[in-house]
Every structure is written in C-alpha cells, then in structure tokens.
C-alpha positions in Angstrom: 100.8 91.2 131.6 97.3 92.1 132.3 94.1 90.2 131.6 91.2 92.5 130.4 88.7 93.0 131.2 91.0 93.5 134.3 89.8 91.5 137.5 89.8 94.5 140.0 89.1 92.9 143.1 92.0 90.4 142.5 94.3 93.4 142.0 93.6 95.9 144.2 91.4 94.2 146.8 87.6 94.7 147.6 88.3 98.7 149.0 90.9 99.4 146.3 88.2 98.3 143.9 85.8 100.3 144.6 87.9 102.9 145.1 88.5 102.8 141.3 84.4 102.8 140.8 84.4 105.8 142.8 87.1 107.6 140.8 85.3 106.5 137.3 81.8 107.1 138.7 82.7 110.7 139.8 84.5 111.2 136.7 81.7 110.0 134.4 79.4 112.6 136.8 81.9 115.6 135.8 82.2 115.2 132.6 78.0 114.7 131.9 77.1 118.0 134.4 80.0 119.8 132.4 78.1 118.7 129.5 75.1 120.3 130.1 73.4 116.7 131.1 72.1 117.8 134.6 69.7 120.0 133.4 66.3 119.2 132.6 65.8 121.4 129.9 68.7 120.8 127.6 68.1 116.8 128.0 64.5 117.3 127.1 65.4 119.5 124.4 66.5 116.5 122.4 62.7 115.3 122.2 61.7 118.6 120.6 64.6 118.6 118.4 65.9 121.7 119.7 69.3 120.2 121.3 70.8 117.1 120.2 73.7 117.2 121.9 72.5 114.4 124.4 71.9 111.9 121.3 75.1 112.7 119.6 77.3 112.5 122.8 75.8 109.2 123.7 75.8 107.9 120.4 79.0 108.5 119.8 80.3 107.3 123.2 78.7 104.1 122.2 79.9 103.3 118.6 83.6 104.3 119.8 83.1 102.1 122.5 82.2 99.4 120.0 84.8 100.0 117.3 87.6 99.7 120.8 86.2 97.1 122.2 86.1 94.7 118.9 89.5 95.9 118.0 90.8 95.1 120.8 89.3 91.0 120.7 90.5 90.9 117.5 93.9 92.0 118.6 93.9 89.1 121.3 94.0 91.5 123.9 90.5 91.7 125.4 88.0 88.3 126.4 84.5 89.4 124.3 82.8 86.4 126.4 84.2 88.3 129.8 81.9 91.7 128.7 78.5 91.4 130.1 75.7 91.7 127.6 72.6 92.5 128.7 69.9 88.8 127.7 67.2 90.2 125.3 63.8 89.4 126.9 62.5 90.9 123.6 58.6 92.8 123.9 59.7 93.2 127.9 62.7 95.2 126.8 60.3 97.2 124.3 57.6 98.0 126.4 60.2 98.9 129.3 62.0 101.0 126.9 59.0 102.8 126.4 58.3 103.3 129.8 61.7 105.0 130.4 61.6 106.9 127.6 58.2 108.2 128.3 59.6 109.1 131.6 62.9 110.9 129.9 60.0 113.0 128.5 58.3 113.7 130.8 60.7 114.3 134.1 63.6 115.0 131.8 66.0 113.3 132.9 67.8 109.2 132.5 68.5 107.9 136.1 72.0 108.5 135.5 71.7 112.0 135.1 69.3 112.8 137.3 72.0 111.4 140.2 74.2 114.2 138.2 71.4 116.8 138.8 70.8 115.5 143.2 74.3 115.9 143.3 74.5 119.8 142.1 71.2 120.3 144.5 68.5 120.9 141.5 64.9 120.2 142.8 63.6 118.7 139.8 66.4 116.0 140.1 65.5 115.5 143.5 62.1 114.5 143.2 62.6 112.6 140.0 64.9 110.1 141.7 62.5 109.7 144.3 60.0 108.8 142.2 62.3 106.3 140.6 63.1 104.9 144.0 58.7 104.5 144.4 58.8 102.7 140.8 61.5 100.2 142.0 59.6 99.9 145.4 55.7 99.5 143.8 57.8 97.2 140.6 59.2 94.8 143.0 55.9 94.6 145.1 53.5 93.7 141.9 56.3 92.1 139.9 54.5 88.5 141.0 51.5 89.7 138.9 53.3 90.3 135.6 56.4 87.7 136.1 55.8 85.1 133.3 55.4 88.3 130.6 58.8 90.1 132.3 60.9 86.6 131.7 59.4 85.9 127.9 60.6 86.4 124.6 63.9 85.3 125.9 67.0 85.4 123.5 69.5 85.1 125.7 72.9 87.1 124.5 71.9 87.9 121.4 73.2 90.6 119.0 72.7 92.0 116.0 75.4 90.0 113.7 73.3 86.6 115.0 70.2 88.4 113.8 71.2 89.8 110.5 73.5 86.2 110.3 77.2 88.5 109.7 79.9 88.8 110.5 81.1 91.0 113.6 83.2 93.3 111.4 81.0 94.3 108.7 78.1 95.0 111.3 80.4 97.4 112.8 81.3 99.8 109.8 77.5 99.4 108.6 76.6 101.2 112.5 79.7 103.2 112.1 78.4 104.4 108.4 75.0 104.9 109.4 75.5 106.9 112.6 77.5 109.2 110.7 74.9 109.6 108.5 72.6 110.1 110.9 74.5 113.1 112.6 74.5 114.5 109.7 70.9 114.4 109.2 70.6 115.4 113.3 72.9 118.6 112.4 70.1 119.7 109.7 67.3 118.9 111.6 68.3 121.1 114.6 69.9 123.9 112.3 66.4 124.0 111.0 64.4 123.7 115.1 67.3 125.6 117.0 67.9 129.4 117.3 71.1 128.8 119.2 71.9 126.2 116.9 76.1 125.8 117.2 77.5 123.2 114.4 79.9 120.6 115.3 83.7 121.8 115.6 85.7 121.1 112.6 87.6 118.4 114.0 84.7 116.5 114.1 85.2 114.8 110.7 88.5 113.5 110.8 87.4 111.9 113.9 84.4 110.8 112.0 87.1 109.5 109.1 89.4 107.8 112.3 86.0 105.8 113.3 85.9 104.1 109.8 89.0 103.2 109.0 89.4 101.4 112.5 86.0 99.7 111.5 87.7 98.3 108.1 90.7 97.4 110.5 88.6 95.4 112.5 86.5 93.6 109.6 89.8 93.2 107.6 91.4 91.8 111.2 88.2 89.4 111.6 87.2 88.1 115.3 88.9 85.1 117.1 87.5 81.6 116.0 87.0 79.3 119.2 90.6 77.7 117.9 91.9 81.1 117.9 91.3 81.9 121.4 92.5 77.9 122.3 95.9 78.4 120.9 95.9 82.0 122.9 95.5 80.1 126.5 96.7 76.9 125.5 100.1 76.9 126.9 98.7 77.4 130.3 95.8 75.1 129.8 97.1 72.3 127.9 99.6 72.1 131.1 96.7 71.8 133.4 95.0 69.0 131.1 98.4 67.2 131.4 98.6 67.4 135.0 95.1 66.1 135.2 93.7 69.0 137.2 90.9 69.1 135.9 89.6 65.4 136.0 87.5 65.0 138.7 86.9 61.2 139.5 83.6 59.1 139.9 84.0 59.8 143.8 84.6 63.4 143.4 81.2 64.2 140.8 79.0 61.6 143.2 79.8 64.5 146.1 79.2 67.3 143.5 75.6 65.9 142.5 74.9 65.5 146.3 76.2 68.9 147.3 73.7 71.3 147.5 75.9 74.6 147.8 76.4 73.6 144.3 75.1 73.3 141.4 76.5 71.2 139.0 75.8 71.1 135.4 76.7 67.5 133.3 77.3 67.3 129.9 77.0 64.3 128.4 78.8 64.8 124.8 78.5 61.1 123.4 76.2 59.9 120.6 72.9 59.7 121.7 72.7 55.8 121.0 74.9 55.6 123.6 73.7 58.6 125.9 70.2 56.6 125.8 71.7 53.1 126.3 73.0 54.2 129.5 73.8 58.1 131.4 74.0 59.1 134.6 71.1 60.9 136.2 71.0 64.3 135.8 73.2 64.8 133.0 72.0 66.4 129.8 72.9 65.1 126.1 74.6 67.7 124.2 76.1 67.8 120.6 79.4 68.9 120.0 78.3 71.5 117.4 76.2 73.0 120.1 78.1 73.8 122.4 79.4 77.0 120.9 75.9 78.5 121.3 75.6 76.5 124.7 78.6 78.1 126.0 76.5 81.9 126.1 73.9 80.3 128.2 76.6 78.7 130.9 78.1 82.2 130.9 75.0 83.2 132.6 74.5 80.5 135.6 75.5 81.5 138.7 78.9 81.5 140.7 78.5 78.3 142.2 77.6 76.8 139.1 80.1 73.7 138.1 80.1 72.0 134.5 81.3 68.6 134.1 81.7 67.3 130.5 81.4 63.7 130.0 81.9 61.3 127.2 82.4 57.5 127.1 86.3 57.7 128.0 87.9 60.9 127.8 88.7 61.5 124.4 85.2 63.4 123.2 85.1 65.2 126.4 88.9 66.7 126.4 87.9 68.2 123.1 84.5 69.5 124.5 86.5 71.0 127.5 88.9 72.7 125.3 86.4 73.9 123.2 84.3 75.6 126.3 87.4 77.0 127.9 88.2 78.4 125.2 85.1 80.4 125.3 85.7 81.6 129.1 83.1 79.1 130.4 84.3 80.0 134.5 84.4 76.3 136.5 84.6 73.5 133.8 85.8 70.0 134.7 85.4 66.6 132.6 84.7 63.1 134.4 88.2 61.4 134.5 87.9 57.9 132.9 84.4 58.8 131.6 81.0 56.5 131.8 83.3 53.2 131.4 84.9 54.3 134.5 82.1 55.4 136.3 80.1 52.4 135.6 83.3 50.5 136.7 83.5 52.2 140.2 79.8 52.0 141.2 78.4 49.0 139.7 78.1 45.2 141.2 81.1 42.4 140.2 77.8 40.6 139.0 76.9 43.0 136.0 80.8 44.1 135.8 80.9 40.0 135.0 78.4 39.9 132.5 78.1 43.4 130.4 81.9 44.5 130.2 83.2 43.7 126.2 86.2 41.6 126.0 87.4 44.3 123.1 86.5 48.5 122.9 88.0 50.8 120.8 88.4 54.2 121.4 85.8 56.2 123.2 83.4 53.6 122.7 80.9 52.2 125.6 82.3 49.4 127.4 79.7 48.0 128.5 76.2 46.2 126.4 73.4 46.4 127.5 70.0 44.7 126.4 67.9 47.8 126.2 68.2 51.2 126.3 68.1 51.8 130.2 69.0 55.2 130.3 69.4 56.5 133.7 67.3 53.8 135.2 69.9 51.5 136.8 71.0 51.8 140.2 74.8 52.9 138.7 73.3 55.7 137.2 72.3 57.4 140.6 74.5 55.8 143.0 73.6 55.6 146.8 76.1 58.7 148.2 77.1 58.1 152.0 80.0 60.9 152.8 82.0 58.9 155.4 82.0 55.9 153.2 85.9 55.1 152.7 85.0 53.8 149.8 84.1 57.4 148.8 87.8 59.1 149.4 88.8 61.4 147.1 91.2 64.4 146.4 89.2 67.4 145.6 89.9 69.1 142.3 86.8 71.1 142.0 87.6 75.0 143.2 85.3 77.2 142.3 86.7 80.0 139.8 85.8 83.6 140.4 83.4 84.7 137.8 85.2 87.7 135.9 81.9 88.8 133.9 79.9 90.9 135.9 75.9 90.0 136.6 74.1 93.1 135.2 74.1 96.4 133.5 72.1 99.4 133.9 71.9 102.8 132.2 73.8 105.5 132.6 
C-alpha cells in the first residue's frame, strides 16, 4: 500500500522521478496555454476587471486542492506534516507580494505563465522572464543589505486555523462559503466591465454544491489527534521501540555531538529542577506540552539534522519519541538508559561512590548533587577520543530521507 505523499525517488529512481515532473510540469503547461494563461492580455485583464477567468481558475484550483487534501488526512490516508508549507516571514511576504503583483501588472504575466508564454515563442514572455532572471541575479547580489528585514516577522508554519484559534474543518467550509460567494460577486462585476462577458457553464453549481458538502464531511470527520496518527504507525513502530532500534547509547550520542557532518538536536524532556541540577551540554530543556508546536519547527532543519530525546531514564523520553514520530519528525532517536546512564558511563568511580542514591523510583535522577551544576561538570561534556576502545559502539543512527520537500514557489 502506498505512502502519500508518495516518495518518488524511492519508487521510481532519481530519472524515473523526474520523469514524472516532466510529465506533470508539461501537463500543468497545456492545460494553462489552453486556458488562455499565456497571453498577456487576458492575464492582465483580471486587474481591469474585464476577464476573471485567471482568478476563478486559480481560486478554485486552490480551495479543491484544500478540501482533497484535508479529506484525505482525515481519512488516514495522506501525512499533513509531509506537505511543505511555505514559513510566514510576515511584512517580507507582504511587501514581496506586492512586488509581484505590481509586476503581474505591469508585464502581465506570473513566472509560471510567462515559462507557458517562452515556450509558444511570444516576445513579451520572453523578455519578461529575462527580467525575472536580472531580479533573482541583482536580489541575490544586494540580499546582504536587506537580510535581517527578509528573515523577520517569522511565524514559522503557520496557518489560518492557528490564527483564528479553530478548528481545521470549520476553516475550510468558511473559505469554501466565501469563495463561492465571491465568484458570485466576480460574475457581476465582470458582467457589468466585460463586453464578451461569457457566464460560468451550468454545471458549475453542482460542483460548487459537491465542494460543500465534502467541506461538512471533512469538519464532521475532524483531523487526526497526535494519538490518532500513533495508533496509525504504531504496529510498525512500537516493534522498532521493542527491538531497541532506536536507543542510541552514551557512546553512540558522545560521536553524534562530535560529528560535524551532523547536526544533532537534544532534547532534554525532564523537569527543569532536574534539567538545571545536571544536563548534558548542548541539550535544550523542553516541556512535554511543547513539543507539539516544537515538532513544526524540527520539520524544518535540515537532512542531516538528528534529534535525540532525553529524560532521566527512559520512561518520559519513550513518550516524547512516540509523540514526535507521530508527527513525522524524520531522524528521531532517545538516549538509551537516559542521564542516570550517561552519567554512569562517563563519570569517575569517585563521584559514582559518593552521589549515586541507594533508592530511585521511576524516572527520577539518580544521582544528588549539592548545587545546581547544570552542564558545568566534566560528565556533562565528556572528553571524545574516536579510537578510544572504551568508545565502541554499534551504530543505530541512519539518517532517514526527508519526504517533505524544502520549498515552494508559484505557479
């Protein structure tokens, strides 16, 4: 059974998969310069609300695309965390936005279409994608002058059902509703501009009517909790947890720290009393109840990124684990035995002698200390010498191939 998104590379190889971009790419480029969307005139049309056929088209392209995609996360078939959504780098994304649509103005085309118009050998297309090939030429030469405005205002992924504070579904049939309502207010408008005004086919409405009730589907259907999505993967991944594949040992996240073709990212998901009395260096103290909104942050370091979660033993840190996996956080590993058994491995018989408690209860510390050291022990940042016997390990750690892609663009 397939995993969607579907991971084309790992199916059809690196040629195969981009033989399927070809085949969508030059399909999407039919279907836009059969549409009329490779001619200046009719895309700029749109502004002088003579033609809106380029705002209903894409409009509708998008809210079908939304109602499809949430109905099918709802239906457990597709991974919403696998989907790349564009990071809001809020006034950057406005003033850029007006920038391109000043541009759509003015040259008349989107840089999608006007690679539709170079490839059916219009002039005006030509020269307008070589002057977006000078913006991305003089943008990349000047972007050091404007860098600390073009990364702020960052929101990371953030949508509109985290802005309004609701719930997937009923954002969806309120942008289903009002779109509708807006093409109906579009079709007046350009009756009233247009002297080759056409109106919609017929058929238009029942597919208008489809769109809603598939909305109500999805907000009666509801979206996958973080449990939800557990329970789908955890035959395969409870089986892994049991075979202890993913517990990579003191030896093991020592070579991780020290490798720099990596980078590894600790999470340290204890209490902070204890986090403070004693963590190892580098690791970051993070709350249970944040690492839902964490996990849309890891989702956007890069391939070689590696998270380790890390609690006193492993109880805290199995759940944390479970919890980000669930969430398709790519390359996630916990510290096997936790900080009792890292402190264990790389500290002196001495202190060993003196701190360890005769009793400890569940995913408790261990170890006392007299003051809060923190990270300022030598166990905490152990001396790492790769030939050191002492240092042997088996290697669990392989990096996982990340399924979400990097960017987006317009089309």
């Amino acid at each position: 059974m397939f995993e969607f998104p579907l991971p084309l590379t790992e199916l059809f190889g690196h040629w195969g998969s981009y033989s399927v971009y070809f085949i969508i790419g030059g399909a999407f480029g039919f279907i836009l310069e059969s549409a009329g969307f490779g001619n200046s005139k009719k895309l700029a049309a749109q502004f002088y609300f003579k033609d809106l056929a380029v705002f209903k088209v894409m409009f509708t392209a998008i809210i079908t695309a939304m109602v499809l995609i949430f109905l099918a996360t709802a239906a457990g078939i597709l991974d919403y965390n696998l989907i790349w959504v564009p990071p809001t780098y809020l006034w950057p994304g406005i003033v850029g936005g007006l920038i391109m649509g000043v541009g759509f103005i003015i040259g008349g085309f989107c840089p999608g279409t006007s690679l539709v118009a170079v490839a059916t050998k219009k002039i005006d297309g030509m020269f307008f994608v070589f002057g977006v090939l000078i913006g991305i030429f003089l943008f990349g030469e000047t972007i050091a002058s404007y860098d600390v405005f073009f990364n702020s205002y960052f929101y990371g992924r953030f949508t509109l059902p985290e802005l309004f504070g609701l719930s997937y579904g009923t954002v969806i049939l309120a942008i289903v509703i009002i779109a509708i309502g807006i093409f109906l207010i579009a079709e007046q408008v350009e009756k009233s501009q247009s002297d080759n005004y056409q109106p919609m086919p017929k058929w238009t409405k029942a597919a208008a009517l489809g769109l809603v009730v598939i909305a109500v589907g999805v907000l009666s259907l509801g979206q996958p909790s973080n449990q939800d999505r557990w329970e789908g993967i955890a035959e395969v991944e409870q089986a892994r947890l049991d075979n202890r594949e993913v517990q990579v040992t003191p030896q093991e996240l020592l070579s991780l720290m020290n490798d720099t073709k990596l980078k590894p990212i600790l999470l340290d998901v204890r209490d902070e009393i204890d986090y403070n009395q004693f963590h190892i260096y580098g690791a970051q103290l993070t709350a249970m109840d944040d690492l839902l909104e964490l996990s849309e942050l890891l989702q956007l370091e890069p391939a070689n990124a590696v998270v380790v979660v890390i609690s006193n033993d492993e109880q805290r840190a199995t759940e944390a684990w479970k919890m980000l996996k669930a969430e398709s956080v790519p390359n996630i590993y916990m510290l096997e035995g936790g900080v009792n058994k890292w402190i264990k491995f790389f500290s002196d018989d001495d202190f060993l002698e003196k701190n360890a408690l005769a009793k400890v209860e569940k995913d408790c510390l261990a170890y006392q200390f007299d003051s809060a050291l923190g990270d300022r022990i030598a166990a905490a940042e152990p001396e790492y010498h790769k030939n050191d016997p002492h240092m042997m390990f088996k290697a669990k750690i392989k990096l996982q191939l990340k399924r979400a892609p990097t960017s987006g663009g317009c089309g």
